[in-house]
Backbone bond lengths (Angstrom), bond angles and torsions (degrees), N, CA, C in turn:
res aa  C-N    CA-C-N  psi(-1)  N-CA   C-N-CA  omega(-1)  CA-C   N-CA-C  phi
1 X - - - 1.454 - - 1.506 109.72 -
2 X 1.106 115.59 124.34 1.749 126.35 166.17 1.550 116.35 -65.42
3 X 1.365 114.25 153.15 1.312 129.07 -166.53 2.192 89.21 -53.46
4 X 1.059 84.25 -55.79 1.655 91.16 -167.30 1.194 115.55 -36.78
5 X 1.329 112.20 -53.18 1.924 110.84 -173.68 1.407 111.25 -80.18
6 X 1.401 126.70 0.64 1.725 114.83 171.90 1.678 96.16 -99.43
7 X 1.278 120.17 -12.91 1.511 90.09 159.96 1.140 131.39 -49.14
8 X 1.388 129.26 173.20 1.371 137.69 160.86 1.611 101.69 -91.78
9 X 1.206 90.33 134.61 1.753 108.92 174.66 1.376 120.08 50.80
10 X 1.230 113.18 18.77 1.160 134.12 161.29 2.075 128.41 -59.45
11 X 1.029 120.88 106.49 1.673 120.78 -175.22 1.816 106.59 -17.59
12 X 1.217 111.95 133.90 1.633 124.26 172.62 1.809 108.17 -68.11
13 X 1.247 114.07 141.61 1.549 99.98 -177.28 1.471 99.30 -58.56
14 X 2.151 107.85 151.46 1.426 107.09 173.47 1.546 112.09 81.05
15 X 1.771 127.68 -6.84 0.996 109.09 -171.12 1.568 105.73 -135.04
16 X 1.165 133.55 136.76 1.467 134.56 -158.36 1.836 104.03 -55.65
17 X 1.410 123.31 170.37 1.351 105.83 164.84 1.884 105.09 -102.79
18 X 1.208 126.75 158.13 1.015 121.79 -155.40 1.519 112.68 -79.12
19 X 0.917 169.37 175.65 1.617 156.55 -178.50 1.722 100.59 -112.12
20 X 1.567 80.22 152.32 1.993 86.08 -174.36 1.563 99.35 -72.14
21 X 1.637 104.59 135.69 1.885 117.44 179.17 1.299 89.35 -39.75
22 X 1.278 117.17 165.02 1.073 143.89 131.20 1.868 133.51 -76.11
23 X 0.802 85.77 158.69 1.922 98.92 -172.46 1.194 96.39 -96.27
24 X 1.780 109.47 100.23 1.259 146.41 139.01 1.218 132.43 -23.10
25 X 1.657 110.64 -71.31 1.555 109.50 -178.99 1.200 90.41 -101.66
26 X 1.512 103.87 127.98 1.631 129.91 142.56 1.877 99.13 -76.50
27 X 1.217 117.56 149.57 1.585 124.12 172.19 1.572 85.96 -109.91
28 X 1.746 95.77 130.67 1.543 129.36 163.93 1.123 100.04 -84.34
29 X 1.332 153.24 127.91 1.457 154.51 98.12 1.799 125.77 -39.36
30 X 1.619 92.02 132.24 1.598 92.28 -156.93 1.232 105.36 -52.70
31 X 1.688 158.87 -37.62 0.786 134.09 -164.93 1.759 113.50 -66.67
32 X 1.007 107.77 -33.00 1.420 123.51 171.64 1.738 121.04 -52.14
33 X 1.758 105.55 -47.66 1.463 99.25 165.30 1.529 108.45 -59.05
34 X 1.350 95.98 -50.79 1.926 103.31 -161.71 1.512 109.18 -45.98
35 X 1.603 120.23 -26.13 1.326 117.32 -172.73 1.455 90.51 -73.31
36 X 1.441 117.39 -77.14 1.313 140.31 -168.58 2.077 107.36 -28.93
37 X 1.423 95.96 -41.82 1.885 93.65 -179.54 1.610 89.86 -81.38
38 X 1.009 148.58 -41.04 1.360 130.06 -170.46 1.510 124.10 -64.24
39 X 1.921 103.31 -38.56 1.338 95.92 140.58 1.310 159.72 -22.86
40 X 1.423 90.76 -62.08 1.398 124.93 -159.27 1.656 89.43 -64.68
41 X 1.730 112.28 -51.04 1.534 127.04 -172.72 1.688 105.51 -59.10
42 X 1.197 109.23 -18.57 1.621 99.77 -167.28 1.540 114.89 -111.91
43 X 1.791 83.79 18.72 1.658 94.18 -173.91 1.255 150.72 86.92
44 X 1.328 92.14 8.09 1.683 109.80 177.01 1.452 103.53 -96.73
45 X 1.872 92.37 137.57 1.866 104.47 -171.51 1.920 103.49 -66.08
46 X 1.310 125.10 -166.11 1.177 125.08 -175.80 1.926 102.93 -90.54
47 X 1.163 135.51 -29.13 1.485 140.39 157.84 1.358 115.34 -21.54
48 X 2.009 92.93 -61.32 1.156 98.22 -165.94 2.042 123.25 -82.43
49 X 1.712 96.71 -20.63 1.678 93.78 166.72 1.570 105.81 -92.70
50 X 1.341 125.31 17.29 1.496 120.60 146.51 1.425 116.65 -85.71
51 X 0.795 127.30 -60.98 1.553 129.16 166.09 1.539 113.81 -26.85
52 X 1.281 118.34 -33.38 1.605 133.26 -152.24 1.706 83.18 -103.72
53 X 1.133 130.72 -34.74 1.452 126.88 -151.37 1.893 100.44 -108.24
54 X 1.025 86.29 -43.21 1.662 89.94 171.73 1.408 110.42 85.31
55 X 1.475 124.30 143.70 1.277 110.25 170.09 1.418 126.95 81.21
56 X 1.341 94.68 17.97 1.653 118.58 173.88 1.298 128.22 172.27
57 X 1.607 116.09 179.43 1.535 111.93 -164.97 1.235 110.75 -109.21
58 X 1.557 113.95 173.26 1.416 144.27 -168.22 1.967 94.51 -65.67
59 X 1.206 113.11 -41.74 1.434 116.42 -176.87 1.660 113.05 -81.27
60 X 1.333 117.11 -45.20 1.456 123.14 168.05 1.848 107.20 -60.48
61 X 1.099 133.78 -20.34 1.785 133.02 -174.75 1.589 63.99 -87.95
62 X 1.730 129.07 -88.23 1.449 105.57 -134.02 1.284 109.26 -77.05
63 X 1.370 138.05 28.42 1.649 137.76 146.74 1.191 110.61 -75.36
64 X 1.377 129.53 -53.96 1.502 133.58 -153.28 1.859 92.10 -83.25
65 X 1.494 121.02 -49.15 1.333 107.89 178.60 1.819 112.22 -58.04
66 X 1.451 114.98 -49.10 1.387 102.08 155.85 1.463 138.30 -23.38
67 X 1.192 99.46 -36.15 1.304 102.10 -141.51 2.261 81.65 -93.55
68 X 0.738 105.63 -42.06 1.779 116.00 -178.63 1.816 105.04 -79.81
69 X 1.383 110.21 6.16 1.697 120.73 166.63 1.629 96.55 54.89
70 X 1.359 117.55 46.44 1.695 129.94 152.16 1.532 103.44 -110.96
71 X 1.463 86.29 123.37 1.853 117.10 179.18 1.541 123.14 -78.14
72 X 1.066 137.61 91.54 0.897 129.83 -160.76 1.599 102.10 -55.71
73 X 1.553 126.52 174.36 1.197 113.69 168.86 2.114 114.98 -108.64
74 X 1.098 86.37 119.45 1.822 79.40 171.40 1.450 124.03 -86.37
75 X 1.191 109.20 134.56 1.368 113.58 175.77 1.554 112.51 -100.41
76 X 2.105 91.54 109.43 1.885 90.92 169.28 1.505 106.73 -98.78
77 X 1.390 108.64 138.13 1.442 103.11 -164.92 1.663 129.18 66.75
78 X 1.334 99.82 -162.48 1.645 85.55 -155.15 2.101 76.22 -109.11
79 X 1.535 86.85 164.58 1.959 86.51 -165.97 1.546 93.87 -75.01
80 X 0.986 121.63 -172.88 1.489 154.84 -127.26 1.432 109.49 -150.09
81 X 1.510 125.88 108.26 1.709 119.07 174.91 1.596 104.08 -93.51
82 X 1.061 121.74 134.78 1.533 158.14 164.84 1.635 103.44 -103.75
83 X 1.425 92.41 130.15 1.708 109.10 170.36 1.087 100.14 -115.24
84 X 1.718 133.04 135.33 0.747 133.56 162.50 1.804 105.26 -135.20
85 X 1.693 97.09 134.54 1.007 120.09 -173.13 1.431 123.40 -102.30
86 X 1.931 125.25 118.59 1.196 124.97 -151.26 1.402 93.59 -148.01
87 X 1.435 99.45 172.28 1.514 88.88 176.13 1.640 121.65 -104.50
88 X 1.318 119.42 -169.53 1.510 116.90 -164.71 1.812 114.43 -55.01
89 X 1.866 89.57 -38.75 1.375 87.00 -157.87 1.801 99.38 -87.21
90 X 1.504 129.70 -2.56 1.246 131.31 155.40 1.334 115.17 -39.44
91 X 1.453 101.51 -66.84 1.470 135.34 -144.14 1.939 85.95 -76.19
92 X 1.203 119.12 -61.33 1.619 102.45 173.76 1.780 113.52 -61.62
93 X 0.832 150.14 -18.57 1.454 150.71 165.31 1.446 104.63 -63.20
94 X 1.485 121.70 -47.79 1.413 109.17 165.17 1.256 127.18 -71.20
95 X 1.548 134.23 -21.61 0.973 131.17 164.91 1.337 140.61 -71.15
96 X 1.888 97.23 -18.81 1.574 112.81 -170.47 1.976 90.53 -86.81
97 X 1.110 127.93 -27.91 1.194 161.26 -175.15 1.927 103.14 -60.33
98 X 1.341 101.94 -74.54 1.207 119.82 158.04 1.805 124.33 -30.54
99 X 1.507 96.28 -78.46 1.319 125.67 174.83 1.682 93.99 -35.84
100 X 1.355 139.17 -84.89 0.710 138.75 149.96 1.496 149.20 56.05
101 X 2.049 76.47 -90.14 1.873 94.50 -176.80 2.125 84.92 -111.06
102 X 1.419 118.56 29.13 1.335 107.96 167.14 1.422 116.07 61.49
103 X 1.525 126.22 49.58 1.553 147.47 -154.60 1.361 131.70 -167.22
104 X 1.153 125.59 138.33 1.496 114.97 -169.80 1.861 113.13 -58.42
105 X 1.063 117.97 165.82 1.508 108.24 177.81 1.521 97.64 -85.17
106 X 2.083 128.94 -9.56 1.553 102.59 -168.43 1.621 82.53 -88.10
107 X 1.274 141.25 -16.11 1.277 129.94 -172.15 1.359 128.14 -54.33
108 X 1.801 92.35 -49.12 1.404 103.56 158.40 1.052 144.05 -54.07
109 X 1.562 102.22 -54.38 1.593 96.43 161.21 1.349 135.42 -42.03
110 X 1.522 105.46 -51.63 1.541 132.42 160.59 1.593 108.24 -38.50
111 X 1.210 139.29 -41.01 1.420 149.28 -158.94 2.023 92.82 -96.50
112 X 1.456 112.00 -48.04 1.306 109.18 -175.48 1.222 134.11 -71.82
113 X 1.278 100.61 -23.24 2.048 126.60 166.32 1.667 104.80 -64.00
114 X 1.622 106.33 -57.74 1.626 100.17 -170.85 1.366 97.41 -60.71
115 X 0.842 127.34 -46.59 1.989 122.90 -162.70 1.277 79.84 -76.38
116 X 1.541 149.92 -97.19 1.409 103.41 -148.20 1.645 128.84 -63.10
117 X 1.392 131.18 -10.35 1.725 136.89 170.25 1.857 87.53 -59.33
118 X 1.153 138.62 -34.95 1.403 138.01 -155.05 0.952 97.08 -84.00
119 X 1.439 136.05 -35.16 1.833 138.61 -148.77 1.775 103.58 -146.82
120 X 1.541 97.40 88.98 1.362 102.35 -164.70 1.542 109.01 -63.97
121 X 1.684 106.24 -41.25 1.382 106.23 176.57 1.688 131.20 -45.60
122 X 1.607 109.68 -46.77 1.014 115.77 170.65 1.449 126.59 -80.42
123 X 1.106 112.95 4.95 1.329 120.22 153.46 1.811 132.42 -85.78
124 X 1.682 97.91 -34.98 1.294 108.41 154.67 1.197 139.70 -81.53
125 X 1.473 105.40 6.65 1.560 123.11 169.69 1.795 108.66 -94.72
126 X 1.214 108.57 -30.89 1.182 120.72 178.13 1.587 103.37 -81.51
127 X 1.297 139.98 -53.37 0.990 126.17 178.79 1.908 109.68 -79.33
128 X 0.700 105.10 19.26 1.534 118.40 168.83 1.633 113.94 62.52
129 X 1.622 117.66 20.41 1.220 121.02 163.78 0.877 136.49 -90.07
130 X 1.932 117.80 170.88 1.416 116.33 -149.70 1.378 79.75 -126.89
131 X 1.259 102.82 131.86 1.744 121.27 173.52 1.311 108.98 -112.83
């Protein structure tokens, strides 16, 4: 018998030794989700708010957004333009709105449709229906 196999926990002859785990949880800090779900809302895959966040992966963003029940959004196909027609003094309320949170005003809009398509209730409270 070789020194190797009367160790304890030592590799079996013929068999690799196992590598030390790795460190699993990274800790999200809320400002960090909050960026990452606003992302997530404006359509960026999980790659791309890793890249943005630094210091981690495309699979660790879509665990931790999992994990707080924010959906990332998938894109099938290429997106879709919608015109929507409003009037002046709309159209500056979204922009001053926009301006704001540092974002285009179609983003917003774009960001304000999915959250209400996401939250049927508050959409039927807003359109003043009874479900």
């Amino acid at each position: 018998m070789s020194i190797a196999e009367k160790e304890p926990g030592s590799a079996k002859p013929g068999r690799k030794p196992k590598p030390p785990p790795m460190r699993r949880n990274r800790s999200y800090f809320g400002p960090e989700k909050m960026r990452a779900a606003y992302r997530a809302g404006q359509g960026w895959n999980a790659g791309e708010i890793a890249m943005e966040m630094g210091g981690t992966t495309a699979r660790k963003v879509r665990d931790m957004l999992r994990t707080c029940s924010i959906k990332l959004v998938r894109p099938f196909g290429r997106p879709k333009a919608v015109q929507i027609h409003c009037t002046n003094t709309d159209l500056r309320l979204l922009e001053d709105a926009a301006s704001d949170r540092e974002v285009e005003a179609g983003d917003l809009a774009l960001h304000i449709i999915r959250v209400l398509l996401q939250e049927p209730v508050v959409m039927a409270n807003l359109l003043d229906e009874d479900r």
